[in-house]
Every structure is written in C-alpha cells, then in structure tokens.
C-alpha positions in Angstrom: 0.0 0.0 0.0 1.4 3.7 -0.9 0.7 6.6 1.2 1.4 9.1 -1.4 -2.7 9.2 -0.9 -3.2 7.1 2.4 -6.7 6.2 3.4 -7.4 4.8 6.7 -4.6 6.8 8.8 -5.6 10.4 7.3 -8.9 10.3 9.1 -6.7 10.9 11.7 -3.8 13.6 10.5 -2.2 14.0 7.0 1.4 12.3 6.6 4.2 14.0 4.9 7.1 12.0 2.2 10.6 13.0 3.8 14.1 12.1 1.7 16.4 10.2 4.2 19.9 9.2 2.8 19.9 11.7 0.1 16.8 10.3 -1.5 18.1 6.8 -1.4 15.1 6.7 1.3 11.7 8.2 0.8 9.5 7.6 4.2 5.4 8.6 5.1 5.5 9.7 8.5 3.2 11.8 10.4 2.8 15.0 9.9 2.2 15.7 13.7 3.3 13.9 15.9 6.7 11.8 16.8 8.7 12.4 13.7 11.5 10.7 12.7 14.8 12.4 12.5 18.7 12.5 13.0 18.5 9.8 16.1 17.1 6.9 13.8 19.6 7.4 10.8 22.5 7.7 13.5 21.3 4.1 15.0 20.7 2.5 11.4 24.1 3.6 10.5 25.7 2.3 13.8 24.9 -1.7 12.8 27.8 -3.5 12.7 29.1 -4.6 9.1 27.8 -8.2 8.6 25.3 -8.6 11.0 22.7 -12.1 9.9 19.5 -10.1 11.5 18.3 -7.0 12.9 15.3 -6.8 14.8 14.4 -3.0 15.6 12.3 -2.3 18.8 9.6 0.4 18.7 10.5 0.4 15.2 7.8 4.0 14.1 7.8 4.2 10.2 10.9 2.1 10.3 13.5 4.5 9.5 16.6 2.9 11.8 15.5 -0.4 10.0 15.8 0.5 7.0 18.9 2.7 7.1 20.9 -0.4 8.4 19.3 -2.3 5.4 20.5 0.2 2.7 23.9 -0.2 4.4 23.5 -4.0 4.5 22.4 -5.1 1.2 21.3 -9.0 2.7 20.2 -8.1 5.8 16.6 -9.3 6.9 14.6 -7.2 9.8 12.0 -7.4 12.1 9.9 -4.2 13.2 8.1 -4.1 15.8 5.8 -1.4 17.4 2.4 -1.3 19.8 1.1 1.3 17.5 -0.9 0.3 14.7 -0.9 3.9 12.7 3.1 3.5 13.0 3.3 -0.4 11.8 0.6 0.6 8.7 3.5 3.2 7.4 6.2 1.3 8.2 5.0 -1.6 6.0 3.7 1.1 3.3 7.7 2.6 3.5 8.7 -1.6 2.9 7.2 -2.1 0.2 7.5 1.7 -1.4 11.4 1.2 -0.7 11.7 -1.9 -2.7 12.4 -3.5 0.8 8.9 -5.9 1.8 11.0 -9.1 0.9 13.4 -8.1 3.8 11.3 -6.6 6.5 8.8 -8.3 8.7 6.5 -5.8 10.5 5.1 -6.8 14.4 2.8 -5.2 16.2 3.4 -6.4 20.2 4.4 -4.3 23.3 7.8 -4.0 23.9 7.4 -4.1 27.6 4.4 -6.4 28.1 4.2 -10.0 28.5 7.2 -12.1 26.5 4.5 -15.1 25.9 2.5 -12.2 23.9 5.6 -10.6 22.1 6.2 -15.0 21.4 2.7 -15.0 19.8 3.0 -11.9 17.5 5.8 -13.4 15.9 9.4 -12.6 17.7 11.7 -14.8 18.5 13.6 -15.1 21.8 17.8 -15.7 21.2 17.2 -14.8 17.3 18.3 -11.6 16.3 22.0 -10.8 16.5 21.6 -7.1 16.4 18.6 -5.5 18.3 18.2 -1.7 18.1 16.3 0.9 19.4 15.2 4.6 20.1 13.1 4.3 23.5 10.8 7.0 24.9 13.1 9.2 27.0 11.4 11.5 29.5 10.7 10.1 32.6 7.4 10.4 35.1 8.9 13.2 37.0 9.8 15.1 34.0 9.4 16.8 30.8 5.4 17.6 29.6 3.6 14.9 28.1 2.9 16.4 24.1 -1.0 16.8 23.2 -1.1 14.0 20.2 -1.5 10.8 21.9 1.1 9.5 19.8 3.9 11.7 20.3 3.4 11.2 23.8 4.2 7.6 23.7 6.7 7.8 21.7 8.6 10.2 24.5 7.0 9.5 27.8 8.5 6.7 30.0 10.3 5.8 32.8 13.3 4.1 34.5 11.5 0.9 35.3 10.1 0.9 31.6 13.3 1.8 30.2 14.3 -1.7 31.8 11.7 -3.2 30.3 13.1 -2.4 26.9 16.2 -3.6 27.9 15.7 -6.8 29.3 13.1 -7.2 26.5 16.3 -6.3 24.1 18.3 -9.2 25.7 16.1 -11.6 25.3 15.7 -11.3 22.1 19.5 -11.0 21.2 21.6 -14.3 20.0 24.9 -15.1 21.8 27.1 -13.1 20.7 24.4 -10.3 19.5 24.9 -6.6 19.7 22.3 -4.6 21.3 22.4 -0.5 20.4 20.1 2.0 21.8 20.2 5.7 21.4 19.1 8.0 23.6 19.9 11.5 25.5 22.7 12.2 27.5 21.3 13.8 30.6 19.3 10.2 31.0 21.9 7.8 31.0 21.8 6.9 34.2 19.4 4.7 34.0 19.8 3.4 30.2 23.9 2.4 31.2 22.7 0.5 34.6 20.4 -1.2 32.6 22.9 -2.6 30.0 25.6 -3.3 32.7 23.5 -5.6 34.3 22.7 -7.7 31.3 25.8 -7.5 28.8 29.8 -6.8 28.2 31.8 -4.7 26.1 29.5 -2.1 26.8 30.7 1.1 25.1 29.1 4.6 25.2 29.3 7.1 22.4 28.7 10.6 23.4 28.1 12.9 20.5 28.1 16.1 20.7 26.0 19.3 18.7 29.5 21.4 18.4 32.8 21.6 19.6 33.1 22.0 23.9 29.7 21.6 23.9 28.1 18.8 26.3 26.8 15.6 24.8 23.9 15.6 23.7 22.9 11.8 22.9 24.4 8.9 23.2 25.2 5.8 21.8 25.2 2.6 23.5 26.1 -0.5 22.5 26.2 -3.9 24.7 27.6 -7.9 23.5 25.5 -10.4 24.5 27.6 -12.7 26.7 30.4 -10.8 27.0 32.6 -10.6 30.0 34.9 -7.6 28.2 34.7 -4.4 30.0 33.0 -1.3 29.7 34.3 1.6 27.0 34.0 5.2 27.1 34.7 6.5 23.6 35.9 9.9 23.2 33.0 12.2 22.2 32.1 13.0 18.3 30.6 16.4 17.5 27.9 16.6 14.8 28.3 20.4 13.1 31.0 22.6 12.5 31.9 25.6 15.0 29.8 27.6 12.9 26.9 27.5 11.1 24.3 24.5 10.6 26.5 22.5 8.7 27.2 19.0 9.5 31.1 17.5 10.0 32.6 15.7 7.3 32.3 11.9 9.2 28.1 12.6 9.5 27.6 14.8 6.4 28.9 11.5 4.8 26.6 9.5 7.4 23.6 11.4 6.5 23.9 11.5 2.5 24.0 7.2 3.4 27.9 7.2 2.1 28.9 5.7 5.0 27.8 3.7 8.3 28.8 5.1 11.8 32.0 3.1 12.9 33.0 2.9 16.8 
C-alpha cells in the first residue's frame, strides 16, 4: 500500500514523504506527531558490518531499519511497534522502498508480556543485532505532548526503560549486539540497565558542536560478554559555525557511509 494518498490513517492527520539518505530513502510519516529524525539514521548507520538479522524495537515508520538495510544489502529485519498507525507506514515505506522481501512488520508491546511478544511473531535468542530509540522523558519530567502518539513515543520511565532492555536481551543471539540511542542527561538509568545484562558495553557521546556537552548517546552492549566497559571519546555533529554537519556525519547522513565505533 502507498501513502502518497493514504486512506485509513488520514482520518486521523495527514502524513508527509521525507528524503532520508539523500533520497536513497523516501519515508510517510506523520505529519504531527513523533517524527523521525537524525536519532534513527545515526542508529541504522551504527549496525555493525555483517550482521545475519536485525530486529528494531519500537520500530515507528521504520527509519533505523531501513537505514541499516540500505547499508547491508542482505540483511533481513524485524519491526516491531504497539502502534498500529506506526506499523501501517512502516509496512507502506517496505514495500515503497523496494524493501517488503526483507522486512517483517510486528505489532506487540515492547514491555508487556514475552509469551504475547512469542505469539505476535518474535523470537527469543534470534536476532544478533537488536536496536532501538526508546521513549526518554521520565514520570517526574518533561510535559507529556498533546497527540497521543507523540506522547508515547517520548514518555516513559526508568522501570520501563528496563523493560526495553531486558526485553532487548532476550531477544538478542549469543554473541548479539544490542544499540540503543538516547539522550545524555538520562543515562543513568539506560547504562545500569545494559551493565547488568551485557559486556563490552561502550558509550558514544556525541556532541552538537565543539566543547559543547553531549547531547545523545550511543550505547552499545555484547550479549555474553565478560569484556569491559568503553567510554569512547566524544564526536561532534556540526562545524563551530553554522548549521552544517562535519565531514564523518555529512557522509553518514547522505547514506555514504555507516557510523563506525
């Protein structure tokens, strides 16, 4: 289905085409709303080289998803999101992307019951690279946003967070990767989280400019691995002036390159 004239989701709000990759992708999301943005190509392009499967948790439209799959030709993914709105486009942006054959669309709850996420059609141990960009403020801060959807797509807190993340373990082979992005200012939380459950965790803060603080952050955890943690040296996004993006993510963004670290 094409949403260049959607039907059943416009009753609700009009959707908007937006070039990701330098037109390599061309994505219906919502025109209000949680929108995707910088975060999910950043995450896409952070998939290791290789990887057999990706399986992308509270997936939207699908953008993270199907970055990593422009950047790996063979690779096969699993979306998955409660919303049904968000699953419709993601599907729509499949098939309108020439990528349907590779990309399975879920809808389950990320932090409900495993039997139910078994039932909808995820596996447990089966994806060896899980990503995701979770909801971020928690119940003691921030201001829930009008649309019902943006809201969930921003409001949650620590003990959901965990949620994600044990739900993120479980689903990872031996051996996986697990990457989440989210901001700096909660990482509390996101980095106790991924301690507890894998090794070789390593933490990318990226930063808007030059001596400024980190902004988001990247994290990355092995499934079963004893290896320690890493704290990488922060990357900045734009140039000291202007709104111009560094070499290493202008090339990131245009879908020239992944994000190595």
């Amino acid at each position: 289905m094409s949403l260049d004239q959607p039907k059943a989701f416009v009753k609700h709000q009009s959707v908007t085409r937006d070039a990701f990759l330098a037109g390599r992708l061309t994505l219906s999301q919502p025109g209000r709303g949680f929108r995707a943005g910088l975060d999910s190509v950043l995450l896409g392009a952070a998939v290791a080289e290789g990887r057999k499967s990706l399986l992308d948790l509270g997936c939207g439209v699908g953008t993270a998803a199907f970055v990593a799959m422009v950047h790996n030709g063979d690779l096969p993914a699993t979306l998955v999101d409660r919303n049904t709105d968000m699953t419709t486009l993601a599907a729509a942006n499949a098939a309108d992307n020439g990528l349907a054959a590779r990309a399975r669309i879920v809808v389950a709850d990320i932090a409900g019951k495993a039997a139910e996420r078994r039932a909808a059609g995820l596996v447990d141990n089966g994806y060896d690279s899980v990503i995701a960009n979770p909801p971020f403020f928690d119940d003691g801060g921030g201001t829930l946003a009008d649309d019902p959807g943006r809201a969930g797509a921003r409001h949650m807190d620590a003990a959901a967070l965990d949620l994600w993340i044990r739900t993120a373990a479980g689903a990872a082979t031996a051996g996986g990767e697990v990457i989440f992005i989210y901001p700096a200012p909660s990482l509390s939380p996101l980095l106790a989280g991924f301690t507890r459950r894998f090794g070789a965790v390593t933490v990318l803060p990226l930063t808007p400019r030059l001596d400024e603080p980190a902004g988001r952050v990247l994290v990355r955890g092995i499934k079963g691995s004893r290896a320690p943690l890493t704290l990488l040296a922060s990357r900045t996004l734009h140039e000291a002036e202007g709104r111009a993006f560094r070499p290493e993510f202008d090339a990131i963004f245009r879908g020239t390159a992944r994000l190595v670290w």
